[in-house]
C-alpha positions in Angstrom: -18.3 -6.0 35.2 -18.9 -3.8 32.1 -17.4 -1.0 31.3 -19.6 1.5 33.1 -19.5 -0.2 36.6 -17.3 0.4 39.3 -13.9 -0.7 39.7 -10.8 -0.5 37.3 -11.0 1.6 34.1 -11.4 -0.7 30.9 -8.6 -1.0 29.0 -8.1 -2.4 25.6 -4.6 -4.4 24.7 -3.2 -3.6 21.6 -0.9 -5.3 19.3 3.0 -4.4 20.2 6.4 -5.2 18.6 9.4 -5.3 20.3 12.9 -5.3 18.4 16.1 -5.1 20.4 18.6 -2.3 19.2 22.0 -2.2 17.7 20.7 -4.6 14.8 22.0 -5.6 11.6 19.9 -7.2 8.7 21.8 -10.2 6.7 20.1 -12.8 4.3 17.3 -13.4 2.0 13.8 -12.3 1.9 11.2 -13.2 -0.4 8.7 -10.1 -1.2 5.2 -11.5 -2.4 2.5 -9.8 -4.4 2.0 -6.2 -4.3 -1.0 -4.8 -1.8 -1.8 -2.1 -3.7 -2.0 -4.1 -6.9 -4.2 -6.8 -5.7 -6.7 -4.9 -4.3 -7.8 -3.5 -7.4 -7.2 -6.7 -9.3 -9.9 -8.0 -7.0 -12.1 -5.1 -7.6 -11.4 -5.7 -11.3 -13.0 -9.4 -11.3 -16.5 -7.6 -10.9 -16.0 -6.3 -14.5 -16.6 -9.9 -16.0 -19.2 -12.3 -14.6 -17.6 -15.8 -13.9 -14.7 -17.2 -12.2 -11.7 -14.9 -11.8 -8.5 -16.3 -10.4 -5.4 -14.0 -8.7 -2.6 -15.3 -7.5 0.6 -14.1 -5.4 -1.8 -12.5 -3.6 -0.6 -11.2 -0.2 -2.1 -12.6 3.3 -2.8 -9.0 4.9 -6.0 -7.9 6.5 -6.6 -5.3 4.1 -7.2 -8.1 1.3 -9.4 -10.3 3.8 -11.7 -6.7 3.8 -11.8 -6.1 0.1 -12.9 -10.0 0.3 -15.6 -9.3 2.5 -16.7 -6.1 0.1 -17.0 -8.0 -2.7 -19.3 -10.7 -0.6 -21.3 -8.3 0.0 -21.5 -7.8 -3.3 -23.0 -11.0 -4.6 -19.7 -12.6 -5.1 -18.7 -15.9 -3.6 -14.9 -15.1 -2.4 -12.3 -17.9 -1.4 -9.1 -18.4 -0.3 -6.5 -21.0 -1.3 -3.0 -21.6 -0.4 -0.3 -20.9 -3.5 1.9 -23.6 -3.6 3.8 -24.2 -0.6 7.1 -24.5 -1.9 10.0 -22.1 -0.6 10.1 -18.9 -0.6 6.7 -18.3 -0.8 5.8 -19.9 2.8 6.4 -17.8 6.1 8.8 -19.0 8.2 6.0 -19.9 10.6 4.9 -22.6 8.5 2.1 -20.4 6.4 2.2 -19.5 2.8 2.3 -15.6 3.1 0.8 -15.2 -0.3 -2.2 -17.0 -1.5 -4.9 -16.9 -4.6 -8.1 -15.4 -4.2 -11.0 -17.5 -6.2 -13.6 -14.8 -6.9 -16.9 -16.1 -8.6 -18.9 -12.5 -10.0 -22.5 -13.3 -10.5 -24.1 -12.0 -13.9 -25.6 -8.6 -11.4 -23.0 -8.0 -8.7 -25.0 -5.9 -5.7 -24.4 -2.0 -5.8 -23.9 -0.5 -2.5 -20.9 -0.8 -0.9 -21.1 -1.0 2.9 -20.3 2.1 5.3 -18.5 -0.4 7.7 -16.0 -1.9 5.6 -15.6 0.7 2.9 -14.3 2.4 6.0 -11.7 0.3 7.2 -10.0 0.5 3.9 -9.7 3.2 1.2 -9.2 1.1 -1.7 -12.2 -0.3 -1.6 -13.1 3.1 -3.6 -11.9 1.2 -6.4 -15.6 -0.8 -6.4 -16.9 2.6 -7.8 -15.7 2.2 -11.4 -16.2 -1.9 -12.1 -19.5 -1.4 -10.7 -20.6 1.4 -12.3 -19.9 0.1 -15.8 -21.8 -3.5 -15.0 -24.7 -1.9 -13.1 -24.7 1.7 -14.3 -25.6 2.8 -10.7 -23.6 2.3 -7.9 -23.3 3.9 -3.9 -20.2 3.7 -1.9 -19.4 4.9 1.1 -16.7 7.8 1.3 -13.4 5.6 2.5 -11.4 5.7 5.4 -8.1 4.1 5.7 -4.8 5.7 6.5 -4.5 9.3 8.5 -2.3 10.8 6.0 -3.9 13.7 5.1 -6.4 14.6 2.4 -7.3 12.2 -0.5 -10.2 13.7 -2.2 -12.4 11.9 -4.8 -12.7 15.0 -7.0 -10.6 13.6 -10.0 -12.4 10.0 -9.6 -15.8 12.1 -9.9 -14.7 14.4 -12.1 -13.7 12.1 -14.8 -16.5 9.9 -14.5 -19.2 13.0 -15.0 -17.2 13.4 -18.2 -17.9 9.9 -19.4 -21.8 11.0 -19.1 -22.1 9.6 -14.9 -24.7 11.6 -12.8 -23.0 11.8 -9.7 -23.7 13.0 -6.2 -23.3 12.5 -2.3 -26.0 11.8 0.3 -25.3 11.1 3.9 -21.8 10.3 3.3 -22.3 8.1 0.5 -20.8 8.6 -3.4 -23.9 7.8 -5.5 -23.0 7.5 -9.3 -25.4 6.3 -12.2 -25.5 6.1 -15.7 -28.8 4.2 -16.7 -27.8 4.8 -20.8 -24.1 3.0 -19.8 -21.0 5.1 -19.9 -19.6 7.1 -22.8 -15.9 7.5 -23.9 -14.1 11.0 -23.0 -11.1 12.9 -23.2 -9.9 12.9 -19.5 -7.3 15.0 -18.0 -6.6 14.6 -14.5 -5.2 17.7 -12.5 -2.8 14.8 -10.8 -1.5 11.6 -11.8 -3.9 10.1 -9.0 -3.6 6.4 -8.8 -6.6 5.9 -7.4 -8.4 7.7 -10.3 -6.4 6.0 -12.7 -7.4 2.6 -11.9 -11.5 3.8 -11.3 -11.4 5.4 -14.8 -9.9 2.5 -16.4 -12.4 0.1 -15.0 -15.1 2.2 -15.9 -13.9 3.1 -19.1 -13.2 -0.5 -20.6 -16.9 -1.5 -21.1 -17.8 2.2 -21.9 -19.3 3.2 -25.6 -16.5 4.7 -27.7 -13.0 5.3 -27.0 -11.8 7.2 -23.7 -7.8 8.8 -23.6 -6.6 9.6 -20.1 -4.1 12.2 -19.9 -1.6 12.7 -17.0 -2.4 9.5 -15.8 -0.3 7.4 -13.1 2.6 4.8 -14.6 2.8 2.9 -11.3 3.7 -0.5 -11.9 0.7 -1.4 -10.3 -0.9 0.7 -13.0 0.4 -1.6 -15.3 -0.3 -4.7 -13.4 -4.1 -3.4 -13.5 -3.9 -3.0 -17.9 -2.2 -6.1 -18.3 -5.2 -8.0 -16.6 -7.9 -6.2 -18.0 -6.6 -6.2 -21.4 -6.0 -10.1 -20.6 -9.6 -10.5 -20.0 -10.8 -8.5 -23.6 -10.2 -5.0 -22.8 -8.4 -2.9 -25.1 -5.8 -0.5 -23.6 -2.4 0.8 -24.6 -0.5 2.9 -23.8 0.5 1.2 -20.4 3.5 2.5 -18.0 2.9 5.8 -19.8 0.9 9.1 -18.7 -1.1 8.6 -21.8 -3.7 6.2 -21.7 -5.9 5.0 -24.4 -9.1 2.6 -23.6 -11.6 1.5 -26.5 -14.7 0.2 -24.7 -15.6 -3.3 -26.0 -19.5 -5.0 -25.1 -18.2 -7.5 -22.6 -15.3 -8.7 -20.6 -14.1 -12.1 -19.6 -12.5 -14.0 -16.1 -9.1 -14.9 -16.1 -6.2 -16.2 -14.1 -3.4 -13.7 -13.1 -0.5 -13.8 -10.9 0.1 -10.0 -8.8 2.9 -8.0 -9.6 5.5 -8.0 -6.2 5.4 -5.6 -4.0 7.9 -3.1 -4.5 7.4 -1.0 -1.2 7.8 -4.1 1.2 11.2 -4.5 -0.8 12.1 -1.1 -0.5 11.7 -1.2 3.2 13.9 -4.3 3.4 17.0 -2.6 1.0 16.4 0.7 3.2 16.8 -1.0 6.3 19.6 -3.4 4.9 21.5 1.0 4.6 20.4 1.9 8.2 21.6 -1.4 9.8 25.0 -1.8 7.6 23.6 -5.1 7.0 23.6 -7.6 3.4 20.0 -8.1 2.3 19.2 -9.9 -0.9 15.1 -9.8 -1.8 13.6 -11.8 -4.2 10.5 -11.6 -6.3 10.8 -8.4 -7.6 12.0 -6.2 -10.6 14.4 -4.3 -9.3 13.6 -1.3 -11.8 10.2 -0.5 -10.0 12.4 0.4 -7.3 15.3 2.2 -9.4 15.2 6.0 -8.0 14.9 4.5 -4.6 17.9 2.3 -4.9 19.8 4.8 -6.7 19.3 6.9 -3.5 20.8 4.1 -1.8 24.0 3.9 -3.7 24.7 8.1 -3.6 24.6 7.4 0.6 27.1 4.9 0.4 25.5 1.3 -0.3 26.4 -1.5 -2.6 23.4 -2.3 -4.8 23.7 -5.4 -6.9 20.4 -6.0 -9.7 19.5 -9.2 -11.7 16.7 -10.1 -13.1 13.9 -10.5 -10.1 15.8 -9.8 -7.6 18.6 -7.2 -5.5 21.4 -6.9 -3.2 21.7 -3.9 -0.9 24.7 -4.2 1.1 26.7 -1.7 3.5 29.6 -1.2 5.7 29.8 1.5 6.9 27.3 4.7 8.6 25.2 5.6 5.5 25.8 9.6 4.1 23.0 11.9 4.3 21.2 12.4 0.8 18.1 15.0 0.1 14.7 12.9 -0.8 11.9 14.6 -2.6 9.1 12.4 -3.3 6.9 12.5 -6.5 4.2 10.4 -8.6 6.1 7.6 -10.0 9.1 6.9 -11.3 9.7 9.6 -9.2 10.7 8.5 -4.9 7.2 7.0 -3.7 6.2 8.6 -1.0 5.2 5.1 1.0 9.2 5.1 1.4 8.9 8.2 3.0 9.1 7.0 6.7 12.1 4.7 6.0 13.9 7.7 4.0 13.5 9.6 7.1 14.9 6.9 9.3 17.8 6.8 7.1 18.2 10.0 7.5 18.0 10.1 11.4 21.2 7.8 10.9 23.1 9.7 8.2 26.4 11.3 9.0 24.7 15.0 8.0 21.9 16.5 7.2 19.2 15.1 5.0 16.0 17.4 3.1 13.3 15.4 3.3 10.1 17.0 0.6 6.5 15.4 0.5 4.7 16.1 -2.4 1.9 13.7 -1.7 0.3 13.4 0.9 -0.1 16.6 3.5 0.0 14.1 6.4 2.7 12.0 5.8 5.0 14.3 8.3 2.5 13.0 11.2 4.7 9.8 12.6 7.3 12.6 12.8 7.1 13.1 16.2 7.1 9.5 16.9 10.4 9.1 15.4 11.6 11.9 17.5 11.0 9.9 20.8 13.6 7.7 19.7 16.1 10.3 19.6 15.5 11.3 16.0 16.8 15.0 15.3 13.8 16.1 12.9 12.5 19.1 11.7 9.1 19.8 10.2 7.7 23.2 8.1 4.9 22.1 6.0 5.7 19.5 3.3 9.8 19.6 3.9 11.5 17.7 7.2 15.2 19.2 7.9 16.8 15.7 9.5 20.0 16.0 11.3 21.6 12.3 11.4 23.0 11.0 14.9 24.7 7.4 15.5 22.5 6.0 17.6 18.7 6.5 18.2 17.8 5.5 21.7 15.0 3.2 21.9 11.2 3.9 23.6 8.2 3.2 22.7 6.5 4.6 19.9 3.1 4.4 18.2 2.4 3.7 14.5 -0.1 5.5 13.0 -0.2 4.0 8.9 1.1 1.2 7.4 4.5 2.2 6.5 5.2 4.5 9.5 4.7 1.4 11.7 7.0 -0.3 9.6 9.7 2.4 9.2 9.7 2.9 13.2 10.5 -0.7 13.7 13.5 -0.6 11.2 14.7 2.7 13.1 14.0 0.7 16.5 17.1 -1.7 15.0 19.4 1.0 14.9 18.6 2.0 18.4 20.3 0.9 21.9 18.0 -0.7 24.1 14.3 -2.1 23.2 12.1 -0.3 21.0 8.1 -1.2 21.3 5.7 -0.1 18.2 2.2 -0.3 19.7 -0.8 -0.3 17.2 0.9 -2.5 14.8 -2.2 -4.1 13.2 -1.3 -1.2 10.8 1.7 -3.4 9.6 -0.3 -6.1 9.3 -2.5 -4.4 6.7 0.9 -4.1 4.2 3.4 -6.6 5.4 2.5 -10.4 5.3 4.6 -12.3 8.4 7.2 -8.9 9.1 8.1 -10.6 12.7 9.2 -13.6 10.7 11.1 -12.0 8.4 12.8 -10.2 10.9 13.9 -13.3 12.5 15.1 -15.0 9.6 17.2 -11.9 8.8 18.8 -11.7 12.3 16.6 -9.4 14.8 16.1 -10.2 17.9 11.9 -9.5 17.8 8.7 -10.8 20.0 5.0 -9.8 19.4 2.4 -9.6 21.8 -0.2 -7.0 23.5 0.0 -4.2 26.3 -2.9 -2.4 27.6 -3.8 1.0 26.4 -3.6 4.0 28.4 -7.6 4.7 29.0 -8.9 7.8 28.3 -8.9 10.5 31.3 -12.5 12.5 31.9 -12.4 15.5 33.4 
């Protein structure tokens, strides 16, 4: 019986996680390589025909998609398992990071696909590797996460300036430059990652020498130079807002192992604060992360740094602390659900500014249904701390709201169900294990969806 026959409504089931409440976090946790790193060291490979190699790579969905963009590409994309030796393998058994084998054939294809390109906004990334090889390129306008606007202007901006026709057709970014690229001065209005990393790409194989002004010093910025320069390009200025690319004739594959992730371990040390729990993550430098855990000291937590790895540890009710969140080194505004669930625990009230994203306010009412006293007036959140939330079930509507409603389900009484979690699975490899190992009481499984009503 199909959907349009008589009987029952058709329903989908989607993807739940239920946590039980009044929670603590305690023990270890490995953090492997950094989403939002990766998928433009993958998008990178197409900038040197041959054999690239990247390790530490994360096993999320989102990476499986970028794989199946650049096979539609021309490339010939595998998966193998990094050495299974502890920590790197899930406590189900699975490595949760892996290498990506990515072989880039001497004319990579040029259009990227509606359908995938959809499904995940990195893949945007394509746009600058691909113009440089091919000097034409057409990719869909991206999807991805609902929060809020994310314009290309700065991407297409910047690569007009480097002598790139560029236009849209029928939803499609269509960029050529059949003489090859040119180097520019480039100032961005923002220090937009995601420009960044396209001008970069495109402007290592450019004619001449391009200098990018208020660019973004992510670590994942960096992660992106160090690779590129490893395979022949020429680029300094790395981790600072100036940077300085001299084009060079060709480019070369490599091997390189991902930076970690730094937002997977800032979820852990935020939620090691709201539970008063003793978390110790591995596999990342705990500068990346230092405004953050600064944060986490001023509301009462022990943090203890060495070398690739921290300690976040605390006793007692955390104490509310302001958050504003700004291009990095500044807060990062993927924290900005779990700031806001430590805030909903705080003894006082917390200001909670978004300078990113105009969206990012948007799981705010799903935190509320958990007892959450928040209050929203364009880019600031006025949160009132309480004891206890009370849990219910909530929906997750990006990757790190899903997340940050799960470690606020912890510090709840009762059961707390996230629905829609295939969201977390696009940033957090095994996150139902990891809970486990660090003390939750968790299961994942599926509930029907409410089907639409017609009137």
């Amino acid at each position: 019986m199909g959907p349009g026959d008589a009987g029952d409504p058709a329903v989908d089931d989607v993807e739940v996680i239920r946590v039980g409440g009044d929670a603590r976090l305690a023990g270890t946790v490995h953090v492997v390589g950094a989403k939002n790193s990766a998928l433009k060291l993958m998008a990178a490979a197409l900038l040197a025909p041959g054999r690239t190699v990247i390790t530490n790579v994360p096993r999320i969905t989102d990476i499986a998609i970028m794989g199946e963009v650049l096979r539609r590409l021309g490339c010939l994309v595998r998966f193998e398992a990094d050495d299974p030796v502890d920590p790197m393998v899930g406590h189900g058994g699975q490595a949760r990071s892996r290498s990506v084998v990515i072989d880039v054939p001497e004319q990579p294809g040029a259009d990227a696909d509606y359908d995938l390109v959809r499904r995940l906004r990195a893949s945007i990334c394509v746009l600058g590797p691909l113009l440089a090889r091919r000097g034409y390129v057409r990719v869909a306008h991206p999807g991805g996460d609902a929060i809020g606007s994310r314009g290309l202007d700065m991407h297409i901006a910047g690569l007009a300036r480097m002598g790139a026709d560029v236009s849209g057709e029928h939803g499609f970014v269509i960029a050529a430059a059949p003489d090859g690229l040119r180097g520019a001065e480039i100032m961005l209005d923002f220090p937009s990652v995601g420009a960044t990393e396209n001008l970069v790409m495109a402007a290592v194989l450019a004619r001449g020498v391009t200098v990018i002004d208020n660019a973004a010093r992510e670590p994942e910025i960096v992660d992106l130079c160090t690779m590129l320069n490893r395979m022949g390009a020429r680029i300094s200025g790395c981790g600072s807002s100036t940077l300085r690319i001299a084009g060079v004739p060709a480019l070369h594959p490599v091997r390189h192992a991902t930076v970690g992730d730094r937002i997977v371990a800032g979820t852990w040390a935020f939620g090691a604060a709201m539970t008063r729990g003793d978390v110790t993550v591995t596999g990342i430098d705990p500068a990346c992360l230092e405004v953050a855990l600064d944060k986490l000291v001023s509301a009462g937590a022990l943090v203890e740094t060495r070398g690739d790895a921290f300690r976040v540890r605390a006793d007692d009710r955390p104490t509310a602390v302001d958050v504003v969140t700004l291009p990095y080194p500044g807060f990062a505004t993927d924290l900005l659900p779990m700031a806001i669930g430590l805030a909903a625990v705080s003894d006082g009230a917390s200001l909670i500014t978004e300078n990113i994203f105009d969206g990012r306010f948007m799981f705010a009412n799903e935190m509320t249904r958990l007892g959450a006293d928040i209050k929203t007036d364009g880019h600031h959140a006025v949160v009132r701390g309480r004891d206890r939330l009370s849990g219910a079930p909530v929906r997750a509507t990006d990757i790190r709201a899903g997340a940050g409603l799960i470690i606020a389900g912890l510090c709840a009484d009762g059961v707390t169900e996230v629905s829609h979690v295939h969201h977390v699975d696009r940033g957090y490899p095994d996150f139902v294990a990891d809970l486990r190992a660090l003390g939750v009481k968790v299961e994942r499984g599926t509930a029907p969806e409410a089907p639409e009503l017609t009137i």
